[in-house]
Biopython code that builds the backbone (N, CA, C, O; Angstrom):
import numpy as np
from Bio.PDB.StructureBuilder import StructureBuilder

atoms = [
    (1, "UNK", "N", (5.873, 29.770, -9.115)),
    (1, "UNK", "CA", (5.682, 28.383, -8.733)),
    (1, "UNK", "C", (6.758, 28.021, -7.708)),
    (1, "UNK", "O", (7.947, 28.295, -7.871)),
    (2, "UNK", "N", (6.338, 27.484, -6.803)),
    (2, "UNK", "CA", (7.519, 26.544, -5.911)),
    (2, "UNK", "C", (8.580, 25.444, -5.994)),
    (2, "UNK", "O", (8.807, 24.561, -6.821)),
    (3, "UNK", "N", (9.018, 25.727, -5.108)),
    (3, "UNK", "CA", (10.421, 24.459, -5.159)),
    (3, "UNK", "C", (9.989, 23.218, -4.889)),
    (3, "UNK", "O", (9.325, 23.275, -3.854)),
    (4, "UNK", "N", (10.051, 21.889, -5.399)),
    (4, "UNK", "CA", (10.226, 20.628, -5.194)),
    (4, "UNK", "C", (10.674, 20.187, -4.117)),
    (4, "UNK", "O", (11.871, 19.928, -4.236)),
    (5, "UNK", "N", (10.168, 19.919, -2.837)),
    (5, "UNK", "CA", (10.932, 19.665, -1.590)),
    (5, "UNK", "C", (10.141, 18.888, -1.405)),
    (5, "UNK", "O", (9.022, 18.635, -1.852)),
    (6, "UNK", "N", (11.527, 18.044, 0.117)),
    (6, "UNK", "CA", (11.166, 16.540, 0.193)),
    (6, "UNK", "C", (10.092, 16.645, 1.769)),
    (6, "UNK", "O", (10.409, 17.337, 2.736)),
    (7, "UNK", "N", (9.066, 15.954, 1.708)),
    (7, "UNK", "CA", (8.672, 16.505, 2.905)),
    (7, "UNK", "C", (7.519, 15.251, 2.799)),
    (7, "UNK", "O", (6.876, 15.087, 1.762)),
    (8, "UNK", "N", (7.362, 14.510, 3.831)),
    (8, "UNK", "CA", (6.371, 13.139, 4.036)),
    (8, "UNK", "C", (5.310, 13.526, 4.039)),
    (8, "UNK", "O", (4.465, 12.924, 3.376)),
    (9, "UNK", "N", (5.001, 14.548, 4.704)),
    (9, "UNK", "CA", (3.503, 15.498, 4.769)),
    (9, "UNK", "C", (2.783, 16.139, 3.141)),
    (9, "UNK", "O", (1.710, 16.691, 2.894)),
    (10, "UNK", "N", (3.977, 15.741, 2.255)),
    (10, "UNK", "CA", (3.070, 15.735, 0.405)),
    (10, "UNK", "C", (2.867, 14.109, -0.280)),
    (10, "UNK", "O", (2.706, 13.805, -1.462)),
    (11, "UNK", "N", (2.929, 13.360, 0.747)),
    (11, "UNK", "CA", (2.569, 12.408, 0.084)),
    (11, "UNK", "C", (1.181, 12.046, 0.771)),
    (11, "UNK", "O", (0.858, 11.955, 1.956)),
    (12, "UNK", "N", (0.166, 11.797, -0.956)),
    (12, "UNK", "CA", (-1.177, 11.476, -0.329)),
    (12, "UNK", "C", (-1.800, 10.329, -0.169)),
    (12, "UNK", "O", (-1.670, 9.832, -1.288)),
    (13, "UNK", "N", (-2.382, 9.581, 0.459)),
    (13, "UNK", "CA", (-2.835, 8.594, 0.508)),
    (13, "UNK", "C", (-2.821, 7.479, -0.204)),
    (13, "UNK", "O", (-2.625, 6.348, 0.240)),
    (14, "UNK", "N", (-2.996, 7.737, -1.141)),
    (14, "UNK", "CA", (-3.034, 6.767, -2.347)),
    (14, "UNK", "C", (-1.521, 6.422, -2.667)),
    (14, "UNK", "O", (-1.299, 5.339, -3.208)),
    (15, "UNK", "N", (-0.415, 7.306, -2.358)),
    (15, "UNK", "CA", (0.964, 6.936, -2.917)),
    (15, "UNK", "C", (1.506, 8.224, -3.796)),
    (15, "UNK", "O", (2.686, 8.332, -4.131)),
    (16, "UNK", "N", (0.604, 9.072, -4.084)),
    (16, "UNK", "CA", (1.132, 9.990, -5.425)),
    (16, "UNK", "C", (1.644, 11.037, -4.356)),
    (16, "UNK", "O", (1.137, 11.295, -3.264)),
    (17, "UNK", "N", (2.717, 11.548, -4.909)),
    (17, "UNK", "CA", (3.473, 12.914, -4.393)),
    (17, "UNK", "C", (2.983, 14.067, -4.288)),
    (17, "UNK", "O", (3.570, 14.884, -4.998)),
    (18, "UNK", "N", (2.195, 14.449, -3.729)),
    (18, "UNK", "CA", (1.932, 15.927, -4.216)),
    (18, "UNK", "C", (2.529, 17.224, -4.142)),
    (18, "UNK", "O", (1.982, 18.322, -4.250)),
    (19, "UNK", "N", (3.875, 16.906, -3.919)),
    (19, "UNK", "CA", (4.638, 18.144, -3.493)),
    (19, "UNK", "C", (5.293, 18.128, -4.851)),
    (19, "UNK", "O", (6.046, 19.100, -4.911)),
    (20, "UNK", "N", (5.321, 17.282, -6.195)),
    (20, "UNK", "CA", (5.589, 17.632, -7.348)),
    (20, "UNK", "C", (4.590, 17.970, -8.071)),
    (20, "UNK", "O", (4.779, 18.084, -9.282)),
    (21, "UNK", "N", (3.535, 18.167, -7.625)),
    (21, "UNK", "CA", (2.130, 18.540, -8.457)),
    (21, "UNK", "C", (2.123, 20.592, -8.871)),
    (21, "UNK", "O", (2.196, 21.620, -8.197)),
    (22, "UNK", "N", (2.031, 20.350, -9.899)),
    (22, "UNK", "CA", (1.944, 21.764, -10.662)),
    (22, "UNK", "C", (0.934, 22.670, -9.499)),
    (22, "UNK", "O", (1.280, 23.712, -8.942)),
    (23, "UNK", "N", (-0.242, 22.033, -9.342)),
    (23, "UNK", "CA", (-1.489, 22.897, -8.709)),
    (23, "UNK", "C", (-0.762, 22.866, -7.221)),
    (23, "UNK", "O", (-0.818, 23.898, -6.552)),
    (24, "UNK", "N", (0.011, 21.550, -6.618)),
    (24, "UNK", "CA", (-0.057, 22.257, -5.338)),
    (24, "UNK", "C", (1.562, 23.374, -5.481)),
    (24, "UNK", "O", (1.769, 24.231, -4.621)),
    (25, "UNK", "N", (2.163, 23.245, -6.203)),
    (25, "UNK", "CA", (3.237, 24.228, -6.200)),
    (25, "UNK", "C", (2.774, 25.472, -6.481)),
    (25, "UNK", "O", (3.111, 26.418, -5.770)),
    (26, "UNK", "N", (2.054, 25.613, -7.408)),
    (26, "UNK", "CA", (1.613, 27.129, -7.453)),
    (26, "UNK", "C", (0.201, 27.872, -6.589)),
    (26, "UNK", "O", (-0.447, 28.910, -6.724)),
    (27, "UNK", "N", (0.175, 26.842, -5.777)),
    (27, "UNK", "CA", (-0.751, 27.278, -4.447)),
    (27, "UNK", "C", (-2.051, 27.248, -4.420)),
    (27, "UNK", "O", (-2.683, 27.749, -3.490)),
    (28, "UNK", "N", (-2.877, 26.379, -5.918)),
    (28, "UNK", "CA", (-4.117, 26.253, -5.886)),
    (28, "UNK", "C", (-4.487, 25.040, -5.461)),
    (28, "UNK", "O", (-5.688, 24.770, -5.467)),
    (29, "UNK", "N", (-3.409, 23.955, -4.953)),
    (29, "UNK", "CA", (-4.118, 22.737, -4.343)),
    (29, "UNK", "C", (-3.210, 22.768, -3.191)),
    (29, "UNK", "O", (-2.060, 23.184, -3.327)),
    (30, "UNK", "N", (-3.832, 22.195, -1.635)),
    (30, "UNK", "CA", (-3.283, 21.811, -0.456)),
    (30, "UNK", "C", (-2.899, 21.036, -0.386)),
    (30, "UNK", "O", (-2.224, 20.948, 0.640)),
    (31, "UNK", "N", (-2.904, 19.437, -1.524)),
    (31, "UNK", "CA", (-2.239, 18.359, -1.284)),
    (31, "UNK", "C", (-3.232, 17.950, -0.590)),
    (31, "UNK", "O", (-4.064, 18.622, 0.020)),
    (32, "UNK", "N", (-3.082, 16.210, -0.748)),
    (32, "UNK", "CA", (-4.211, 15.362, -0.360)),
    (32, "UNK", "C", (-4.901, 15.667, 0.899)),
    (32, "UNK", "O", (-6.110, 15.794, 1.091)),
    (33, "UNK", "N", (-3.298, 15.821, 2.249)),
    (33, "UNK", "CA", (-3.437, 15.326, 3.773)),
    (33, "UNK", "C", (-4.218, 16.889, 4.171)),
    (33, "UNK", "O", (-4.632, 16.860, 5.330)),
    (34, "UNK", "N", (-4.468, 18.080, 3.537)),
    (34, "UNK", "CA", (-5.264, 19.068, 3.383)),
    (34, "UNK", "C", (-6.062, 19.353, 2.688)),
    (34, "UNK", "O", (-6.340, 20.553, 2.697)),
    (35, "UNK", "N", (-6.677, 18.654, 1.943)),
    (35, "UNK", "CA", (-7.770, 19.317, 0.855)),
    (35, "UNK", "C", (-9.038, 18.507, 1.687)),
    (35, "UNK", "O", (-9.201, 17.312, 1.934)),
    (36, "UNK", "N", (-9.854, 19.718, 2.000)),
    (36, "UNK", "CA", (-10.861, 19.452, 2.618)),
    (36, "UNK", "C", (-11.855, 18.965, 1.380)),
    (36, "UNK", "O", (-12.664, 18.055, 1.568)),
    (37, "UNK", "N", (-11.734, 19.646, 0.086)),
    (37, "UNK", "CA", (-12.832, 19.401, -0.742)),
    (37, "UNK", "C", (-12.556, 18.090, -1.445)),
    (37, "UNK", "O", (-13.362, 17.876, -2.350)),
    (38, "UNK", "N", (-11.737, 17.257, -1.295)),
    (38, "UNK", "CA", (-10.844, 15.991, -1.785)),
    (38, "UNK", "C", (-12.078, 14.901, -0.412)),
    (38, "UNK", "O", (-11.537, 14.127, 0.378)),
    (39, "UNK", "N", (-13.613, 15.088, -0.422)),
    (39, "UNK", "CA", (-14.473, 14.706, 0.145)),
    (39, "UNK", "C", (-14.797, 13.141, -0.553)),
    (39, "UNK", "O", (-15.075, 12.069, -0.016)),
    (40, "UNK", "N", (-14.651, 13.480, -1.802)),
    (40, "UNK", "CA", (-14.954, 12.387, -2.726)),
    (40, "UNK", "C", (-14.069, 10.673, -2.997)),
    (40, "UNK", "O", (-14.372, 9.528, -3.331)),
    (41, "UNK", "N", (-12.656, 11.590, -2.531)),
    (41, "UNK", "CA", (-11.842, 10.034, -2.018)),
    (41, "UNK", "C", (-11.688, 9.270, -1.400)),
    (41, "UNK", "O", (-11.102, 9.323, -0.319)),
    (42, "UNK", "N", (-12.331, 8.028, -2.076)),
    (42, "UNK", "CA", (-12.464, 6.996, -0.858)),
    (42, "UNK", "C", (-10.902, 6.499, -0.366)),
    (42, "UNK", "O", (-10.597, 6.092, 0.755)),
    (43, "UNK", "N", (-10.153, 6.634, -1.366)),
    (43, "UNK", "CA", (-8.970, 5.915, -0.178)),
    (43, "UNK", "C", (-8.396, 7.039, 0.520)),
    (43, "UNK", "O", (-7.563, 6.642, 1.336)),
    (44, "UNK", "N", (-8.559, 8.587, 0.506)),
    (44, "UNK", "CA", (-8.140, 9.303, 1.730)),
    (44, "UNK", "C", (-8.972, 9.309, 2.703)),
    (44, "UNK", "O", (-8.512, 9.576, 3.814)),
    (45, "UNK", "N", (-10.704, 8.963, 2.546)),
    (45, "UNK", "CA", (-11.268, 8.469, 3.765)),
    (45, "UNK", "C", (-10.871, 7.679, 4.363)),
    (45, "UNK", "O", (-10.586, 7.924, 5.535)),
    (46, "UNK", "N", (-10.673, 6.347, 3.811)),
    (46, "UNK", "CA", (-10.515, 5.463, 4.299)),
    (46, "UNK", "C", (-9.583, 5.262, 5.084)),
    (46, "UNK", "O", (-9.565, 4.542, 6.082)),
    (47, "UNK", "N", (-8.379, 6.226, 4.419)),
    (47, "UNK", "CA", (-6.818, 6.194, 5.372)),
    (47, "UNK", "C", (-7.024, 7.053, 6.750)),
    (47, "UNK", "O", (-6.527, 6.692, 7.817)),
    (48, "UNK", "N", (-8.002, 8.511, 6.562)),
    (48, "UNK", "CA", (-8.448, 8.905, 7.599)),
    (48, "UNK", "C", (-8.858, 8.122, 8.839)),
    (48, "UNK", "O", (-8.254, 8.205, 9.909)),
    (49, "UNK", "N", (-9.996, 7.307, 8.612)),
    (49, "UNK", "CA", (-10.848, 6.333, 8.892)),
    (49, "UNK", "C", (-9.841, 5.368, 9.732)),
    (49, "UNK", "O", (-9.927, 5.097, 10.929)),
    (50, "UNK", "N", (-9.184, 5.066, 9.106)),
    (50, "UNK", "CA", (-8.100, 3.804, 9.978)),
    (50, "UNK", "C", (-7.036, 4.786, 10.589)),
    (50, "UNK", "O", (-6.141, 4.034, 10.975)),
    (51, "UNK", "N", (-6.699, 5.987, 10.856)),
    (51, "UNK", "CA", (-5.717, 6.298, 11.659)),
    (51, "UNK", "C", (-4.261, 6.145, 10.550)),
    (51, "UNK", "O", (-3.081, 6.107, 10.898)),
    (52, "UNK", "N", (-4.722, 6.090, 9.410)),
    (52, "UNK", "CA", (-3.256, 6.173, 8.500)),
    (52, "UNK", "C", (-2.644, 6.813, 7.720)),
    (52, "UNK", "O", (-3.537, 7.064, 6.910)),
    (53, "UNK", "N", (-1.749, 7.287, 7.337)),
    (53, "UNK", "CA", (-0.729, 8.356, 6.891)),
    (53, "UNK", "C", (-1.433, 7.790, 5.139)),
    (53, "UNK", "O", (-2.426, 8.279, 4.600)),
    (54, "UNK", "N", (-0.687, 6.834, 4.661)),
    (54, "UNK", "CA", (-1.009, 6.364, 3.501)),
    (54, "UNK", "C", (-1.207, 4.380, 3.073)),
    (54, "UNK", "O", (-0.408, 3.545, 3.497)),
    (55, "UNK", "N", (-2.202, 4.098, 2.350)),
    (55, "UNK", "CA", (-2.049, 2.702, 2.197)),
    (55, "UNK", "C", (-1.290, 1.954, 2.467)),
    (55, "UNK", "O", (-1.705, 0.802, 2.345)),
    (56, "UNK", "N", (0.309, 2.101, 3.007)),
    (56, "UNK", "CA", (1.206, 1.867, 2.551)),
    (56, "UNK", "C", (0.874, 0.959, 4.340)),
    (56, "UNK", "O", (1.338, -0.165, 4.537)),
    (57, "UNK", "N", (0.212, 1.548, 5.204)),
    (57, "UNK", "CA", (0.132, 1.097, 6.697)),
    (57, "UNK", "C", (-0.603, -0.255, 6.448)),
    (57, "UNK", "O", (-0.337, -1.190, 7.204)),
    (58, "UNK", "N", (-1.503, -0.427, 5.447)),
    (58, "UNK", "CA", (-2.679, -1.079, 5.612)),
    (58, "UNK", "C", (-1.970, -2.704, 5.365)),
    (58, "UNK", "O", (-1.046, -3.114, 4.662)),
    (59, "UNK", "N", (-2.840, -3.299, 6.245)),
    (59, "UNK", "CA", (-2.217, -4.510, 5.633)),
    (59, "UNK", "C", (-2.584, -5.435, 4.379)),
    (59, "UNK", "O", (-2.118, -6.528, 4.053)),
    (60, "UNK", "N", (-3.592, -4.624, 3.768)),
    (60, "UNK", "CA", (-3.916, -5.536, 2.338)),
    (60, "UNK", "C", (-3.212, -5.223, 1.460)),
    (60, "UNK", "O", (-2.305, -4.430, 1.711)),
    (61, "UNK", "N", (-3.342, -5.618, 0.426)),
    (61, "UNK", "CA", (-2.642, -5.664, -0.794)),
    (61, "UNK", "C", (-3.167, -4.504, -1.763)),
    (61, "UNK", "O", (-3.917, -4.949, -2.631)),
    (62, "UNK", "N", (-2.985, -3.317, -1.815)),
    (62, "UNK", "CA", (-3.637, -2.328, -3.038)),
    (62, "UNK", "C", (-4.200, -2.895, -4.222)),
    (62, "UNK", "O", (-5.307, -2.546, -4.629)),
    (63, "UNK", "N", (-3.572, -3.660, -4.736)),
    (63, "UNK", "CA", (-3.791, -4.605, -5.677)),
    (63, "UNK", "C", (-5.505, -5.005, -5.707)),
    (63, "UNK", "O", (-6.128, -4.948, -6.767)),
    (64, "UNK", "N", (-5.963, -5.288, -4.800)),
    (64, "UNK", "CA", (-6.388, -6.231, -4.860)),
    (64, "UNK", "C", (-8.027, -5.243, -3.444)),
    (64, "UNK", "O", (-9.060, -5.807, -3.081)),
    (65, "UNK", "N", (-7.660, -4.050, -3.130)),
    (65, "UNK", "CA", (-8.553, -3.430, -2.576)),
    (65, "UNK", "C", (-9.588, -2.679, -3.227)),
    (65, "UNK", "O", (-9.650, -1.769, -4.053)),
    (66, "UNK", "N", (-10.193, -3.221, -2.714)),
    (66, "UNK", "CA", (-11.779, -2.497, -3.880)),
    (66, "UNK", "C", (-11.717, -0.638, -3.590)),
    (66, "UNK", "O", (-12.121, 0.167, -4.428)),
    (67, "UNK", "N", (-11.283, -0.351, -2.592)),
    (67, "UNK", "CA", (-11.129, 0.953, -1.975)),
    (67, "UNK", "C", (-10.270, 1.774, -3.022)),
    (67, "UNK", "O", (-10.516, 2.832, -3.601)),
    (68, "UNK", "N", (-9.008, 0.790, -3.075)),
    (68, "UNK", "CA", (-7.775, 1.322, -3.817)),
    (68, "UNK", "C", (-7.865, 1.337, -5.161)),
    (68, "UNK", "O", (-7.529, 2.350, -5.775)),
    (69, "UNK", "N", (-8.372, 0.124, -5.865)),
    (69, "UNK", "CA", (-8.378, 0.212, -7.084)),
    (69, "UNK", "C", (-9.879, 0.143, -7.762)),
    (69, "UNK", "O", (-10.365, -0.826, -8.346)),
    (70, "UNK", "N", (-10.653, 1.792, -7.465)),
    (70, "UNK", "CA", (-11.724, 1.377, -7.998)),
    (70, "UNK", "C", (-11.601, 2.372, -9.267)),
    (70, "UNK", "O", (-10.569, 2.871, -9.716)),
    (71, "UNK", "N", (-12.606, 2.488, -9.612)),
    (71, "UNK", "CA", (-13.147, 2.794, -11.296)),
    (71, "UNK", "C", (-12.063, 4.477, -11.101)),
    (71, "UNK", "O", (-10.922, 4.087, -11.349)),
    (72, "UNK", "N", (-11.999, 5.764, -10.839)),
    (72, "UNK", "CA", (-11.500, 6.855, -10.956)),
    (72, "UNK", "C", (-9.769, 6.527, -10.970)),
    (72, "UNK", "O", (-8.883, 6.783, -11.786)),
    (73, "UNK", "N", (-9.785, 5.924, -9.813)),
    (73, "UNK", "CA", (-8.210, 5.820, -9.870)),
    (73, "UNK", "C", (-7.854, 4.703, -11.014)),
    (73, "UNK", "O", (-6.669, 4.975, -11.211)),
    (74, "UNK", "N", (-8.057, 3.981, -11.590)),
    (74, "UNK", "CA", (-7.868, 2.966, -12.686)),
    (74, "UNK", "C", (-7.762, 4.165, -13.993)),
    (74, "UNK", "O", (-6.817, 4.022, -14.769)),
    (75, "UNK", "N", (-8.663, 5.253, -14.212)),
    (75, "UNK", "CA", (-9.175, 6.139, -15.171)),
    (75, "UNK", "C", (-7.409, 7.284, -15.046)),
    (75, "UNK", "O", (-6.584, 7.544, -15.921)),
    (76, "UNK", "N", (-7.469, 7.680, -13.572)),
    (76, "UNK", "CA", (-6.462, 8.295, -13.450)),
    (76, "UNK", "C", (-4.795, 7.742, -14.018)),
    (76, "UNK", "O", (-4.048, 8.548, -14.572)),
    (77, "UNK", "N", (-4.432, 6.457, -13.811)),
    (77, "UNK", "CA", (-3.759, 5.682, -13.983)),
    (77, "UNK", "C", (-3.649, 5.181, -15.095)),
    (77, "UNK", "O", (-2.894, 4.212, -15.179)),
    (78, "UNK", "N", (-4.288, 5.612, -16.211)),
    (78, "UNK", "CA", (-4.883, 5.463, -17.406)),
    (78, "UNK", "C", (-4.045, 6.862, -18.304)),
    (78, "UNK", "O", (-3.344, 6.956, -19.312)),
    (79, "UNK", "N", (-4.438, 7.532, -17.565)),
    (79, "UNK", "CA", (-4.307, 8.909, -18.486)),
    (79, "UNK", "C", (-2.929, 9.701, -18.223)),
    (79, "UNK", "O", (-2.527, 10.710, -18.802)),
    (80, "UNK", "N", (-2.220, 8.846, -17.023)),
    (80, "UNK", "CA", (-1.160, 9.949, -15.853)),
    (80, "UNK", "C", (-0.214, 8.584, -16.186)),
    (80, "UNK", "O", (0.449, 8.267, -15.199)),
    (81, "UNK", "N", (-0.068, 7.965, -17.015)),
    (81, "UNK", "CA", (0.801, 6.384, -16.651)),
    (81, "UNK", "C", (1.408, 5.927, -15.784)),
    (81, "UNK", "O", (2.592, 5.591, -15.806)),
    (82, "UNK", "N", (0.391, 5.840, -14.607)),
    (82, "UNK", "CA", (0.926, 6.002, -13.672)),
    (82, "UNK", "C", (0.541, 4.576, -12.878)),
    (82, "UNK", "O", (-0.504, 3.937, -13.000)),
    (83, "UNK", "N", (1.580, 4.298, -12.112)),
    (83, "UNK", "CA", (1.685, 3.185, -11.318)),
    (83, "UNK", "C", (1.769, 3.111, -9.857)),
    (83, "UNK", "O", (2.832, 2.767, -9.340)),
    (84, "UNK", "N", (0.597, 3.446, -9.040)),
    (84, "UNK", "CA", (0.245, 4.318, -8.025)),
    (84, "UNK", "C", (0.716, 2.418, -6.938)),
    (84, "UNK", "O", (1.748, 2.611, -6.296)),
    (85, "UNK", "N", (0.329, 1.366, -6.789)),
    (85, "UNK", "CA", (0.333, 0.178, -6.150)),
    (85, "UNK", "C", (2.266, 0.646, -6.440)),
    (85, "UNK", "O", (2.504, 1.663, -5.790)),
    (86, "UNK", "N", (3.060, 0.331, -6.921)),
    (86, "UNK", "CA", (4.648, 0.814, -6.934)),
    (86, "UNK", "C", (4.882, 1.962, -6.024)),
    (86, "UNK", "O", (5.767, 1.693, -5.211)),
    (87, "UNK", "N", (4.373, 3.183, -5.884)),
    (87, "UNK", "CA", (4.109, 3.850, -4.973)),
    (87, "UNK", "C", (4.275, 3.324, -3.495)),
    (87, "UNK", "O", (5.045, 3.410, -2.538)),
    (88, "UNK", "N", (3.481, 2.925, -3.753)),
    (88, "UNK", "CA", (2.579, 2.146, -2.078)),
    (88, "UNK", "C", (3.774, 0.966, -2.105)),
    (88, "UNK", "O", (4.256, 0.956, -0.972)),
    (89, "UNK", "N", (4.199, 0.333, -2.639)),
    (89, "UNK", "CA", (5.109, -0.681, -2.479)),
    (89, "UNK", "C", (6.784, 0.018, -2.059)),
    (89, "UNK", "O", (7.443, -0.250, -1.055)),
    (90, "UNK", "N", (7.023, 0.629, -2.788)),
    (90, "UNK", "CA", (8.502, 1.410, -2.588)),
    (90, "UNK", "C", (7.879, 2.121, -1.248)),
    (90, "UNK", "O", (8.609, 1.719, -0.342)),
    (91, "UNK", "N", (6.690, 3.151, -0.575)),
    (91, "UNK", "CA", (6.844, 3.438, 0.470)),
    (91, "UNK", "C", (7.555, 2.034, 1.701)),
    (91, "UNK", "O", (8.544, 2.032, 2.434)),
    (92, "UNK", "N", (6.360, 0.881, 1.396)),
    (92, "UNK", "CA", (6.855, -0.140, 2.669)),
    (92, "UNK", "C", (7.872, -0.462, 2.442)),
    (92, "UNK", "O", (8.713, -0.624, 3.326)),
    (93, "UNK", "N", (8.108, -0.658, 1.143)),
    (93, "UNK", "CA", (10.272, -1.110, 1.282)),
    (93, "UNK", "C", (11.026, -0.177, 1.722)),
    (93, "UNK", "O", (11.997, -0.453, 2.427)),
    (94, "UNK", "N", (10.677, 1.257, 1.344)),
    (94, "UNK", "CA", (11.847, 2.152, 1.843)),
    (94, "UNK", "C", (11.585, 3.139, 3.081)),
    (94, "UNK", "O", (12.358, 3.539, 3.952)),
    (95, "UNK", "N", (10.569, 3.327, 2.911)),
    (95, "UNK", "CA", (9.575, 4.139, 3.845)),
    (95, "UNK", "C", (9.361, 5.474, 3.340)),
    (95, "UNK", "O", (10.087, 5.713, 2.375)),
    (96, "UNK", "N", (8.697, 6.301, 3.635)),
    (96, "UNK", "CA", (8.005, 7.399, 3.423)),
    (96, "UNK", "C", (9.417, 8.329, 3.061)),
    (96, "UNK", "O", (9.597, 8.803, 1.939)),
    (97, "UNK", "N", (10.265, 8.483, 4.063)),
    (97, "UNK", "CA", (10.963, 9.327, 3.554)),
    (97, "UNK", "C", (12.223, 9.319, 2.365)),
    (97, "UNK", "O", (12.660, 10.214, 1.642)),
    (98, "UNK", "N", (12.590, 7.850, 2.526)),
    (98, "UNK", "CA", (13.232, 7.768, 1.180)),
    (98, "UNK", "C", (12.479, 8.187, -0.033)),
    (98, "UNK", "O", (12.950, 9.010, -0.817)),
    (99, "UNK", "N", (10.877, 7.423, -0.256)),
    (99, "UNK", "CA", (10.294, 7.860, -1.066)),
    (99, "UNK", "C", (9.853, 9.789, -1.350)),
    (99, "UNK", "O", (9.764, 10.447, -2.387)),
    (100, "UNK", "N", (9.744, 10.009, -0.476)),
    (100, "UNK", "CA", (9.671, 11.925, -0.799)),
    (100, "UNK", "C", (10.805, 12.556, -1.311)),
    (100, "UNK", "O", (10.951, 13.502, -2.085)),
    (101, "UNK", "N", (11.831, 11.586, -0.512)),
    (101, "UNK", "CA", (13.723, 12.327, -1.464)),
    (101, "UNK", "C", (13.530, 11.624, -3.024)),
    (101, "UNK", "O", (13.741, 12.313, -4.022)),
    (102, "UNK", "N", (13.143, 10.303, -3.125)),
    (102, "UNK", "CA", (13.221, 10.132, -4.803)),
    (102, "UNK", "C", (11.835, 10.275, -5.693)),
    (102, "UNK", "O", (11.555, 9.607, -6.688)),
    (103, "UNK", "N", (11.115, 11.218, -5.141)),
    (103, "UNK", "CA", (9.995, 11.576, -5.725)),
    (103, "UNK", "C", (10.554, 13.474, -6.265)),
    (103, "UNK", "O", (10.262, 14.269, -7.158)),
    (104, "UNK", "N", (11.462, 13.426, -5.083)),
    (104, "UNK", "CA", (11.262, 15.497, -5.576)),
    (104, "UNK", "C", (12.789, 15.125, -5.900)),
    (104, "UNK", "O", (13.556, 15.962, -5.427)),
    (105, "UNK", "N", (13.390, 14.134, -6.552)),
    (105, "UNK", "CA", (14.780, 14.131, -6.950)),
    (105, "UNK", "C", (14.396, 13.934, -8.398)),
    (105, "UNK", "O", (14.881, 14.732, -9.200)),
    (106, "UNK", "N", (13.489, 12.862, -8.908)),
    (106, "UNK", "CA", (12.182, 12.739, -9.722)),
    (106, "UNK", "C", (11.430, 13.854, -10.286)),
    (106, "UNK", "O", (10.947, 13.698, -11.407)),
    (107, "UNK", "N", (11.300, 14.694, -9.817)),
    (107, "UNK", "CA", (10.657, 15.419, -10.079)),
    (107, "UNK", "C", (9.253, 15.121, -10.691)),
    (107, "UNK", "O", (8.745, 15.590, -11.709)),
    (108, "UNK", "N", (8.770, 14.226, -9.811)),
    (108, "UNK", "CA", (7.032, 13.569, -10.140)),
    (108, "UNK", "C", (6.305, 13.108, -9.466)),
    (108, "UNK", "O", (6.695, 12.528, -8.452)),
    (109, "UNK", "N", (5.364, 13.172, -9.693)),
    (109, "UNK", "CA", (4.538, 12.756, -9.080)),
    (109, "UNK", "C", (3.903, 11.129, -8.324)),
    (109, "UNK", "O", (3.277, 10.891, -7.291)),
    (110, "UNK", "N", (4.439, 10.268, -9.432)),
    (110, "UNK", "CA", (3.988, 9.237, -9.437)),
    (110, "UNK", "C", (5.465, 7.961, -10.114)),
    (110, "UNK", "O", (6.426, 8.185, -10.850)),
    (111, "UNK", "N", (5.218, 7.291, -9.753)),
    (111, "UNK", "CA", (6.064, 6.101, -10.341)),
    (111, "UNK", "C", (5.768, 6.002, -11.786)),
    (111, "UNK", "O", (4.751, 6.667, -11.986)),
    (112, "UNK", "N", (6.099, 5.594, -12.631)),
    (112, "UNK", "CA", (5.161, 5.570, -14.182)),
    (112, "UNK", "C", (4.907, 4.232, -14.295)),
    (112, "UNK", "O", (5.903, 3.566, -14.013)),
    (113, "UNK", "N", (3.862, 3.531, -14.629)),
    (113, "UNK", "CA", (3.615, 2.204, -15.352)),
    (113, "UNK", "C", (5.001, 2.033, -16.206)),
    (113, "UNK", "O", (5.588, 3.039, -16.607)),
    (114, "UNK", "N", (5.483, 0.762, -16.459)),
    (114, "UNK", "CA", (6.367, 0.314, -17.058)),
    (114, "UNK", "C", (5.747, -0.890, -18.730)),
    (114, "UNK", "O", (6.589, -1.426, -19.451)),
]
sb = StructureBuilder()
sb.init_structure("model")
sb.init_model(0)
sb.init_chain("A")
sb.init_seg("    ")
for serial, (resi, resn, name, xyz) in enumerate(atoms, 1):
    if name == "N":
        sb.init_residue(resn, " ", resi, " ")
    sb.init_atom(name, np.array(xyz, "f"), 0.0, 1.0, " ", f" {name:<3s}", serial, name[0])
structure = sb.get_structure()
């Protein structure tokens, strides 16, 4: 399995890290900004679609985007306690790369629900 490194290019669309993800460390997942078969996500289309790295560009509120918070990711966020809109919020406060240093300092994937 691989090392935890900080790198803007593992964070996926939605906010989650994927450069702490088990599957992409041991080389069976490419991470969001590469997984061609990751066809099914609407908010990495969508970020495609607008020319954007991650939600974090967009100017709506995650909260409150039908894109962002629909039925899978609510399910995901459910089961991963995970607090993916905190994500997306700490990117625009700190920016992308602070967030990749305290994600693989973290060693996680995701912010956790509180």
């Amino acid at each position: 399995m691989g090392n935890i490194t900080t790198d803007i290019n593992n964070i996926a669309a939605c906010g989650l890290y994927c450069g702490a993800c088990r599957k992409f460390l041991s080389g069976k997942c490419p991470g969001c900004r590469n997984n061609e078969k990751a066809s099914w996500c609407k908010i990495r289309k969508c970020c495609i679609n607008k020319g954007y790295h991650t939600c974090a560009e967009c100017e709506c509120d995650v909260r409150e985007c039908k894109t962002y918070s629909n039925f899978i990711s609510k399910v995901f966020a459910l089961l991963f306690n995970s607090d993916r809109p905190a994500c997306i919020s700490y990117i625009r406060e700190q920016g992308e790369i602070a967030y990749a240093e305290e994600m693989s300092k973290r060693k996680c994937q995701t912010i956790k629900r509180k």
